[in-house]
CHARMM-style PDB file with segment names, atoms N, HN, CA, C and O in Angstrom:
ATOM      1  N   UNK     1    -116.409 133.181 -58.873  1.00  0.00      PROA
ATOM      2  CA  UNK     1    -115.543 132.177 -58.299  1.00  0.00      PROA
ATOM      3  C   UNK     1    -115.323 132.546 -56.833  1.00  0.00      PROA
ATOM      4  O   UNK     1    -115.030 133.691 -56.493  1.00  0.00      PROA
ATOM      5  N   UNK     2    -115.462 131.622 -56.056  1.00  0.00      PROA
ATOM      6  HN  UNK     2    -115.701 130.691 -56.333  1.00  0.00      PROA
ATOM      7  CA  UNK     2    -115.474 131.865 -54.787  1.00  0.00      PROA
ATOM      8  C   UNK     2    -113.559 131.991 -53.978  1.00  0.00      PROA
ATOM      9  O   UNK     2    -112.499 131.482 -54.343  1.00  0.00      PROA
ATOM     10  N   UNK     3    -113.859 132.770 -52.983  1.00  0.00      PROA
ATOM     11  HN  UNK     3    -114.720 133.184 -52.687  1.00  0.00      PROA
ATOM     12  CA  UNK     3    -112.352 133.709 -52.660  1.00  0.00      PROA
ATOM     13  C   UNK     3    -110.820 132.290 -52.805  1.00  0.00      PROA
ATOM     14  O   UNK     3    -109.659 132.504 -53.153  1.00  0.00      PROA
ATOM     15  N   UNK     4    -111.475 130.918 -52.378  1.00  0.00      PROA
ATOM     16  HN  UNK     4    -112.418 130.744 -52.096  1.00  0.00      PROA
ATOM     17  CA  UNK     4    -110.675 129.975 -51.846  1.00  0.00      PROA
ATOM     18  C   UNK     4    -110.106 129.483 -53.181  1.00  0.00      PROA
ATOM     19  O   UNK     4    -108.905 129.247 -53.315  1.00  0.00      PROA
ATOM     20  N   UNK     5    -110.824 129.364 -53.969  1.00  0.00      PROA
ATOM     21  HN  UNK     5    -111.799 129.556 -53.860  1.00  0.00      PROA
ATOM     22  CA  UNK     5    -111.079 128.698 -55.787  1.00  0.00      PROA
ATOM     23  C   UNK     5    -110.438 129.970 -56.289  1.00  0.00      PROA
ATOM     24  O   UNK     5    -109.934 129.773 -57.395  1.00  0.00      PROA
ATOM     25  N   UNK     6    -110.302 131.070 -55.904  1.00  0.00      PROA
ATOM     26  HN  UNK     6    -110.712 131.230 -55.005  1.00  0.00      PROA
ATOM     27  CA  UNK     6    -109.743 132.139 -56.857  1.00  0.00      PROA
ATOM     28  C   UNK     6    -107.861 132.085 -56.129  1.00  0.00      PROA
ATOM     29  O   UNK     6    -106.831 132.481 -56.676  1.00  0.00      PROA
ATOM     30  N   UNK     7    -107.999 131.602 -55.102  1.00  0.00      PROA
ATOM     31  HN  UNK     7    -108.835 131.280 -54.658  1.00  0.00      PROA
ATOM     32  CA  UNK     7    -106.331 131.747 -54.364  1.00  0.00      PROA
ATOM     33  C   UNK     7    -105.936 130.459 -55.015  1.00  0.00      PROA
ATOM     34  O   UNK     7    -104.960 130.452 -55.766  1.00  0.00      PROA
ATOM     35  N   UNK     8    -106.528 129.517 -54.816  1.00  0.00      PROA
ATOM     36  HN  UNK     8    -107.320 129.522 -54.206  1.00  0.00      PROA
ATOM     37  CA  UNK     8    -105.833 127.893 -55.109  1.00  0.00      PROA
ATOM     38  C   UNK     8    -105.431 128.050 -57.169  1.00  0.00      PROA
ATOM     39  O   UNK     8    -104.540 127.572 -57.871  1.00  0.00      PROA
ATOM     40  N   UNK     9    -106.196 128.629 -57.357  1.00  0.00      PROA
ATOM     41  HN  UNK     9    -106.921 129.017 -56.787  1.00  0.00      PROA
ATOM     42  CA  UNK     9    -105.535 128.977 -58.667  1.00  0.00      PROA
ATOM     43  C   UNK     9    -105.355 130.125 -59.776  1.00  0.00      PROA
ATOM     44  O   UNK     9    -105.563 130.355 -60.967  1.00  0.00      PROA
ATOM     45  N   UNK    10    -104.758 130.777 -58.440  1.00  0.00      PROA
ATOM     46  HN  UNK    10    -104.589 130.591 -57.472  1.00  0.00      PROA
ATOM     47  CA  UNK    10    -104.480 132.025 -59.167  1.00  0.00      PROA
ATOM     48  C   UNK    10    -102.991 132.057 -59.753  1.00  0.00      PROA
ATOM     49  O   UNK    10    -102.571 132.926 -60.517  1.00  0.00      PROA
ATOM     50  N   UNK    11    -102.087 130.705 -59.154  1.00  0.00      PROA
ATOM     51  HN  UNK    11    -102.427 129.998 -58.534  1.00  0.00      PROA
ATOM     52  CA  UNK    11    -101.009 130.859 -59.642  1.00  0.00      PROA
ATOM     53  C   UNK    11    -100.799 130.461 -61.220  1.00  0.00      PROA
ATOM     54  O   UNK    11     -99.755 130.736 -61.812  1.00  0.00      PROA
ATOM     55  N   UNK    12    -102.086 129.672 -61.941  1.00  0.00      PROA
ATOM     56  HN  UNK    12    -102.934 129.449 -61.461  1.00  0.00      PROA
ATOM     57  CA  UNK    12    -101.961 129.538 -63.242  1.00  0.00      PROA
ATOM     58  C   UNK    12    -103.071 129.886 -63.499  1.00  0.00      PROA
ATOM     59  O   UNK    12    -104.120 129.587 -62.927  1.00  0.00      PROA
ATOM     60  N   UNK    13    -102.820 130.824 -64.760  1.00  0.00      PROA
ATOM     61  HN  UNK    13    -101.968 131.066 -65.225  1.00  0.00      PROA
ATOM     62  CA  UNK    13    -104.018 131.732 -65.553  1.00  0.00      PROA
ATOM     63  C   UNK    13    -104.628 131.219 -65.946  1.00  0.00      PROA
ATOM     64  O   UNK    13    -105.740 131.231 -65.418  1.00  0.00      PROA
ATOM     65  N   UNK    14    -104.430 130.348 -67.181  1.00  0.00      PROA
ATOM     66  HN  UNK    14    -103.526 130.338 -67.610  1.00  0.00      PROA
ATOM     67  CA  UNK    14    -105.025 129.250 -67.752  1.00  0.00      PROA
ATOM     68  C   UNK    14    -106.242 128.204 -67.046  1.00  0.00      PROA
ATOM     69  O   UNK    14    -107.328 127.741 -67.396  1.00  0.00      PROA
ATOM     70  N   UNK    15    -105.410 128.150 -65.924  1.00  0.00      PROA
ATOM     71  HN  UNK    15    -104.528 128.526 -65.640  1.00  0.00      PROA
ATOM     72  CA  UNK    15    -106.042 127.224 -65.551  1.00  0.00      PROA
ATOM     73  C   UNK    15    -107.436 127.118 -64.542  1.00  0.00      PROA
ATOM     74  O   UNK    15    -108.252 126.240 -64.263  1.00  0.00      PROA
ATOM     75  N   UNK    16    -107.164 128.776 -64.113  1.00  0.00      PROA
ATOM     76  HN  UNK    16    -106.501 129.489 -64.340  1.00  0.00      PROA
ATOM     77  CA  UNK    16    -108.187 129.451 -63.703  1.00  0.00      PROA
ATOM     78  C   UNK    16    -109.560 130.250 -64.552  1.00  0.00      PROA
ATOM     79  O   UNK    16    -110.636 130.488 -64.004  1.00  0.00      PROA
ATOM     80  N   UNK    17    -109.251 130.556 -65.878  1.00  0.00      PROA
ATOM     81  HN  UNK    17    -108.377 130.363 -66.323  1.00  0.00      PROA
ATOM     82  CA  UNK    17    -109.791 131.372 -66.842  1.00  0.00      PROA
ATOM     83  C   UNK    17    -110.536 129.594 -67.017  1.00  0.00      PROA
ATOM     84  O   UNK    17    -111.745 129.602 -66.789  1.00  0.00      PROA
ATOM     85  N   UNK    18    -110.063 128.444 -67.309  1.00  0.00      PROA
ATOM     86  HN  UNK    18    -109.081 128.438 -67.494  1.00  0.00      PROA
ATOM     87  CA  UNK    18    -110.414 127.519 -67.713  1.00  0.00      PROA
ATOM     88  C   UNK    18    -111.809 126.511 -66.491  1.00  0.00      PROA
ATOM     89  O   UNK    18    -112.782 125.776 -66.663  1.00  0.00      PROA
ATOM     90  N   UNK    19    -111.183 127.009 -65.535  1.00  0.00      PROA
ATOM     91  HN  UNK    19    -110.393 127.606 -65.396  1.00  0.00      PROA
ATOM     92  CA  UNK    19    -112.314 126.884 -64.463  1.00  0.00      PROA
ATOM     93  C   UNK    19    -113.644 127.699 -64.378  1.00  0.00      PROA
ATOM     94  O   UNK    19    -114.785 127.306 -64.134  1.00  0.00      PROA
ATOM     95  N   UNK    20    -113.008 129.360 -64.739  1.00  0.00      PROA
ATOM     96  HN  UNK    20    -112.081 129.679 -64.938  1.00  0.00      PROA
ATOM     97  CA  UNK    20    -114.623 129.573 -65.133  1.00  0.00      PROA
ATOM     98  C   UNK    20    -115.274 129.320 -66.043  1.00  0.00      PROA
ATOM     99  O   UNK    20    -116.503 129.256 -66.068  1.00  0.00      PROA
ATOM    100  N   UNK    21    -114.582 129.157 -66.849  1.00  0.00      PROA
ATOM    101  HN  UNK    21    -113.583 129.209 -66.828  1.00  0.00      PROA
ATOM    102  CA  UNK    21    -115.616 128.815 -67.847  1.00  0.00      PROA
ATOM    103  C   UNK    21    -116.196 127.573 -67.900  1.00  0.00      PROA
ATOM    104  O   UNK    21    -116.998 127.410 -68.820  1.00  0.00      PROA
ATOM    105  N   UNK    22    -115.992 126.614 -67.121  1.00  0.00      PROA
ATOM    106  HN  UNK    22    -115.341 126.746 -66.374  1.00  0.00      PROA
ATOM    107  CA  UNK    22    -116.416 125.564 -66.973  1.00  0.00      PROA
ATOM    108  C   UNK    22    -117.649 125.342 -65.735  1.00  0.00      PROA
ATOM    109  O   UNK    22    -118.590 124.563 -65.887  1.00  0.00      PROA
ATOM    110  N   UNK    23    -117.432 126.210 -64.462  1.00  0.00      PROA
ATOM    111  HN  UNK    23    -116.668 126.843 -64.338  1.00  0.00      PROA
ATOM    112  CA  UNK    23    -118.237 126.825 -64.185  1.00  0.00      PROA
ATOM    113  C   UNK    23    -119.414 127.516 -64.736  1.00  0.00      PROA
ATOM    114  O   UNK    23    -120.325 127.687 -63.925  1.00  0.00      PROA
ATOM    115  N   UNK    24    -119.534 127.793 -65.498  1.00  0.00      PROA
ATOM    116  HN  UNK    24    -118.794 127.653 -66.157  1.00  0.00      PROA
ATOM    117  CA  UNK    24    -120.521 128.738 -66.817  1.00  0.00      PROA
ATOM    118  C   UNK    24    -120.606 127.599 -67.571  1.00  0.00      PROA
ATOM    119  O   UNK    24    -121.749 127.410 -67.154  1.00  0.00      PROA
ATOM    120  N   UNK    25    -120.387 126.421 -68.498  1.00  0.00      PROA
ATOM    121  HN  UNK    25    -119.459 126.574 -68.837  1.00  0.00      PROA
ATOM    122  CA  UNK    25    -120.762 125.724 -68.844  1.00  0.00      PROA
ATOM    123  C   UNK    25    -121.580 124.870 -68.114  1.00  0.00      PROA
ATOM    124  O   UNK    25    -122.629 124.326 -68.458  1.00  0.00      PROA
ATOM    125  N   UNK    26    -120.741 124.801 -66.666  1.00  0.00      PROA
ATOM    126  HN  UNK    26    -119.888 125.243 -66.387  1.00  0.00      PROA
ATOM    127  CA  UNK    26    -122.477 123.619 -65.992  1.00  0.00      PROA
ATOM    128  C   UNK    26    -123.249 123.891 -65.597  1.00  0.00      PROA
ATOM    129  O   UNK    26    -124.110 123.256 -64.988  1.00  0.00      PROA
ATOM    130  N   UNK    27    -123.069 125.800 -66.040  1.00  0.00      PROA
ATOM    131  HN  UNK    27    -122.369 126.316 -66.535  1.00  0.00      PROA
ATOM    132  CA  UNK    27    -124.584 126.361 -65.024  1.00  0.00      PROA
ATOM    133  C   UNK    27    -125.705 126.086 -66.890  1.00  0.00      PROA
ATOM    134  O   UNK    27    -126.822 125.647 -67.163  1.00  0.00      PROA
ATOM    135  N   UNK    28    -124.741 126.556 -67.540  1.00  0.00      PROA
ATOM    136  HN  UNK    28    -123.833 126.912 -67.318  1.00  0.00      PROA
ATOM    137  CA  UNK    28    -125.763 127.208 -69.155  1.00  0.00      PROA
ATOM    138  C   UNK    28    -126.162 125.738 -69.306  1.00  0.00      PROA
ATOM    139  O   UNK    28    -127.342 125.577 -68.995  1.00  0.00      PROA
ATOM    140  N   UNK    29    -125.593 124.713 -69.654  1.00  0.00      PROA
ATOM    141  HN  UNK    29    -124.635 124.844 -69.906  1.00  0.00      PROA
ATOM    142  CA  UNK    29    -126.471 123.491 -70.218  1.00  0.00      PROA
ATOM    143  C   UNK    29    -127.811 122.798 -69.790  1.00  0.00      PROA
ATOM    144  O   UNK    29    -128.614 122.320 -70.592  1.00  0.00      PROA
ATOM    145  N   UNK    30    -127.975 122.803 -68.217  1.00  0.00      PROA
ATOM    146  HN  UNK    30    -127.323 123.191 -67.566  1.00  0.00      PROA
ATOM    147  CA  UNK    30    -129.271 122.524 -67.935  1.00  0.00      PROA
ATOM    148  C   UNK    30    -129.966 123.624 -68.200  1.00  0.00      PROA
ATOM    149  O   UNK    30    -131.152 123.361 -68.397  1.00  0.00      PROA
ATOM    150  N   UNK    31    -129.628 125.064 -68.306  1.00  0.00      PROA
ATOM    151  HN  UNK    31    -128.665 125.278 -68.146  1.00  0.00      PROA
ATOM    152  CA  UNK    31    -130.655 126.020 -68.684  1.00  0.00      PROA
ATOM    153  C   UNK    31    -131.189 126.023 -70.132  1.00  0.00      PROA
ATOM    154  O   UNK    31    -132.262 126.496 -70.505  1.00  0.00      PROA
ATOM    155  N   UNK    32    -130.461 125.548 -70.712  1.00  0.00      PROA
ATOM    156  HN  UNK    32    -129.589 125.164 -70.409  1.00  0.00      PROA
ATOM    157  CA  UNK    32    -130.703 125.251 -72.208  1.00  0.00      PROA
ATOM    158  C   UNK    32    -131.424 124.379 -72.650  1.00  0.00      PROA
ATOM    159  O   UNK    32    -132.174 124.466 -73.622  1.00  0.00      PROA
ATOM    160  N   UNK    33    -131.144 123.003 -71.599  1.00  0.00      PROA
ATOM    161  HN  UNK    33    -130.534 122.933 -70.809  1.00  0.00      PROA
ATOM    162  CA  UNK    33    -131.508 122.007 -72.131  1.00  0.00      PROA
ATOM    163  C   UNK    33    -133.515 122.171 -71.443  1.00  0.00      PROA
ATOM    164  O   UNK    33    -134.468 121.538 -71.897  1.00  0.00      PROA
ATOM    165  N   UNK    34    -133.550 123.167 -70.342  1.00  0.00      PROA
ATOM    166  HN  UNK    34    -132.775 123.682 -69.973  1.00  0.00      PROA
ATOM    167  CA  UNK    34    -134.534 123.043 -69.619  1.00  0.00      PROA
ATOM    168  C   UNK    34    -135.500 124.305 -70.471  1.00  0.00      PROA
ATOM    169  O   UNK    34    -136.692 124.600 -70.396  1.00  0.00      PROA
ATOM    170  N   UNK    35    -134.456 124.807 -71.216  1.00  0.00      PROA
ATOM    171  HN  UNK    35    -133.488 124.567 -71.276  1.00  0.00      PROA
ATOM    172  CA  UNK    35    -135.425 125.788 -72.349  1.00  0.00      PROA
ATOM    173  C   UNK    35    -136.150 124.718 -73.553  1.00  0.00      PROA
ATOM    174  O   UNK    35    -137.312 124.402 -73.811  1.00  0.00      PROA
ATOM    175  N   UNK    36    -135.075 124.432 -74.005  1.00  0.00      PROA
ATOM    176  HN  UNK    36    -134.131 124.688 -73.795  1.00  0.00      PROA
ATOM    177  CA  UNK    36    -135.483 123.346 -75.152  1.00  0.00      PROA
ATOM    178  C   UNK    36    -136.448 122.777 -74.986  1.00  0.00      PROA
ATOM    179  O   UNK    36    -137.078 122.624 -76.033  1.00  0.00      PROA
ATOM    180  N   UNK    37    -137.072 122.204 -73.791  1.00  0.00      PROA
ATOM    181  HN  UNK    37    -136.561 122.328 -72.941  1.00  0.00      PROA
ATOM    182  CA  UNK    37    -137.884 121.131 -73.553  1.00  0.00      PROA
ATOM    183  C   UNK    37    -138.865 121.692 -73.475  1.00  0.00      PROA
ATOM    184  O   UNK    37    -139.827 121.246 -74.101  1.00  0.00      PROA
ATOM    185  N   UNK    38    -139.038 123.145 -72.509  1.00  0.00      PROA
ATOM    186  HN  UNK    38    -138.256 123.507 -72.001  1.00  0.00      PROA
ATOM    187  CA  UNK    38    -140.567 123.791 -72.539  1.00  0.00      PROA
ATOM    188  C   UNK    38    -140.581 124.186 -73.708  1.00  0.00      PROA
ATOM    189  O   UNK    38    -141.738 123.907 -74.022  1.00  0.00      PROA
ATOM    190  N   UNK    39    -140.113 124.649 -74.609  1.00  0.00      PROA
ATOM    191  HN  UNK    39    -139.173 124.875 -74.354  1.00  0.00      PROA
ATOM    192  CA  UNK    39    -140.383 125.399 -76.060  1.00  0.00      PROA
ATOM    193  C   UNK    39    -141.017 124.136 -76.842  1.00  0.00      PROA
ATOM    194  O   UNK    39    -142.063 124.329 -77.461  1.00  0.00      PROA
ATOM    195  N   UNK    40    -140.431 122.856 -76.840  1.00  0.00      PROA
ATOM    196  HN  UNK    40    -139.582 122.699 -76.337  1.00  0.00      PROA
ATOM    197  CA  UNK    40    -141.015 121.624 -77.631  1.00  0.00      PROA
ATOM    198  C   UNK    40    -142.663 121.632 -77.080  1.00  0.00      PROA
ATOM    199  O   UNK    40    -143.559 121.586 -77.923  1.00  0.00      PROA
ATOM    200  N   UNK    41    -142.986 121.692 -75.631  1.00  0.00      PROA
ATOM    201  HN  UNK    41    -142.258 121.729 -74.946  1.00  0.00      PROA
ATOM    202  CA  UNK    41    -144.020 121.576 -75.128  1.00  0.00      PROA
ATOM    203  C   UNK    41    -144.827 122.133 -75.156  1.00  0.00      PROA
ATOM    204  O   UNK    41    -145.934 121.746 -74.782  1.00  0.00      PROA
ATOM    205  N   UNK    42    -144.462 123.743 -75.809  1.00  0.00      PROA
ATOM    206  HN  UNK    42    -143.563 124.058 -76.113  1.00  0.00      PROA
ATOM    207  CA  UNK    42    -145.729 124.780 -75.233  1.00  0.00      PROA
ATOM    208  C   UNK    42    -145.569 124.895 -76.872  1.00  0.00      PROA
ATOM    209  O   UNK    42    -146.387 125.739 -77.240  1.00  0.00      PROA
ATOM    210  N   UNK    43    -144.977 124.476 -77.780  1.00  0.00      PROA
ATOM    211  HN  UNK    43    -144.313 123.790 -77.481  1.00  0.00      PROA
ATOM    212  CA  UNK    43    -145.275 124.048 -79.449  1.00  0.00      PROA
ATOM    213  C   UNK    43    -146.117 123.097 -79.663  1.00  0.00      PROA
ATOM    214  O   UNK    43    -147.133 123.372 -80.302  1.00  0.00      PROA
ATOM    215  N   UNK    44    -145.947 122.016 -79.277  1.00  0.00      PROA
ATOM    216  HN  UNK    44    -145.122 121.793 -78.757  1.00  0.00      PROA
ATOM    217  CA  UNK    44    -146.984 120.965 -79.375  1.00  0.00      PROA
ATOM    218  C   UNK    44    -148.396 121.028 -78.387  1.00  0.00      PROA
ATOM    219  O   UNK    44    -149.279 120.171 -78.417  1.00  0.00      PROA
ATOM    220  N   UNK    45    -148.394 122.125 -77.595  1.00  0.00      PROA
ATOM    221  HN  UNK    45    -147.676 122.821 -77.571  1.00  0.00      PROA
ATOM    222  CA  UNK    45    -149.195 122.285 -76.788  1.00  0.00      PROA
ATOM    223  C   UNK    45    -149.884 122.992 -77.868  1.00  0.00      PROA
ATOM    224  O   UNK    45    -150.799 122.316 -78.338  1.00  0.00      PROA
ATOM    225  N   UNK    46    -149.672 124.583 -78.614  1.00  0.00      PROA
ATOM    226  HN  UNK    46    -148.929 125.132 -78.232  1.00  0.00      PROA
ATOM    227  CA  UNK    46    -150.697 125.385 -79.510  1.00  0.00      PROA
ATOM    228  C   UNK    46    -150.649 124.640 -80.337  1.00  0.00      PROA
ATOM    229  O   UNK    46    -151.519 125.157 -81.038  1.00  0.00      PROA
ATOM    230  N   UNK    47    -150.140 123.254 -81.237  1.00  0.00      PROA
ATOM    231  HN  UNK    47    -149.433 122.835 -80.668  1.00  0.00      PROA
ATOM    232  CA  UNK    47    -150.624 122.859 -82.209  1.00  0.00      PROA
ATOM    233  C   UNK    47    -151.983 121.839 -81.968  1.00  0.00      PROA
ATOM    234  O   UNK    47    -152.725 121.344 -82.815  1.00  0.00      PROA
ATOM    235  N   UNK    48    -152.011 121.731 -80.560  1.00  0.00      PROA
ATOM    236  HN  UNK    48    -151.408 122.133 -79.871  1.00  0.00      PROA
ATOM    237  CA  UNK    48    -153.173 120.692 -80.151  1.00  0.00      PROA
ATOM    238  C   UNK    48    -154.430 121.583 -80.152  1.00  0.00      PROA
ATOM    239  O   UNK    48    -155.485 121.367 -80.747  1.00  0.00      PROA
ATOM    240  N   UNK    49    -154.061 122.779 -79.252  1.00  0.00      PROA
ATOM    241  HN  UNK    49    -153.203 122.955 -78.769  1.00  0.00      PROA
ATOM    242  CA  UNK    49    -155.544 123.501 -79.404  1.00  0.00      PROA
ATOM    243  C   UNK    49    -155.743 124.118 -80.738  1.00  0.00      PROA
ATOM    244  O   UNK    49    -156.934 124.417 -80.817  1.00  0.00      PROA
ATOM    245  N   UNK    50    -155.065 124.464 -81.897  1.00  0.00      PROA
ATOM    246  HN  UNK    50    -154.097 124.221 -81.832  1.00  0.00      PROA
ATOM    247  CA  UNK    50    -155.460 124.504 -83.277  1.00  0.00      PROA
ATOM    248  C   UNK    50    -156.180 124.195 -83.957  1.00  0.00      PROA
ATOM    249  O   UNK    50    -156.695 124.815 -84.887  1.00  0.00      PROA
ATOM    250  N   UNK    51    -156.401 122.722 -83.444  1.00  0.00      PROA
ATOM    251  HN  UNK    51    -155.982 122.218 -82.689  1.00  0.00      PROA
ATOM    252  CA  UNK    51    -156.906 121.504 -84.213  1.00  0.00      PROA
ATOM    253  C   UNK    51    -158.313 121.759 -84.101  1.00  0.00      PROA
ATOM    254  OT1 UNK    51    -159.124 120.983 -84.607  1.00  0.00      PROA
TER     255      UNK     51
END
């Protein structure tokens, strides 16, 4: 959390603990979602050369 984002709410805990983690949620979902998609691809990719 950057120094300005850690002063503006450091006066509520909650509400800061609740910012990072939300922070960390919008970093993890495109990484997930950008895992998911190559794993579908490079699956259907070895089931093609199988054949």
């Amino acid at each position: 959390m950057c120094p300005i984002c850690k002063d503006a709410l450091s006066s509520v805990a909650n509400l800061a603990q609740a910012f990072s983690w939300s922070v960390l949620l919008m970093l993890g979902v495109p990484i997930l979602v950008v895992a998911v998609i190559t794993t579908v691809i490079i699956r259907a990719h070895r089931r093609t050369t199988k054949q």
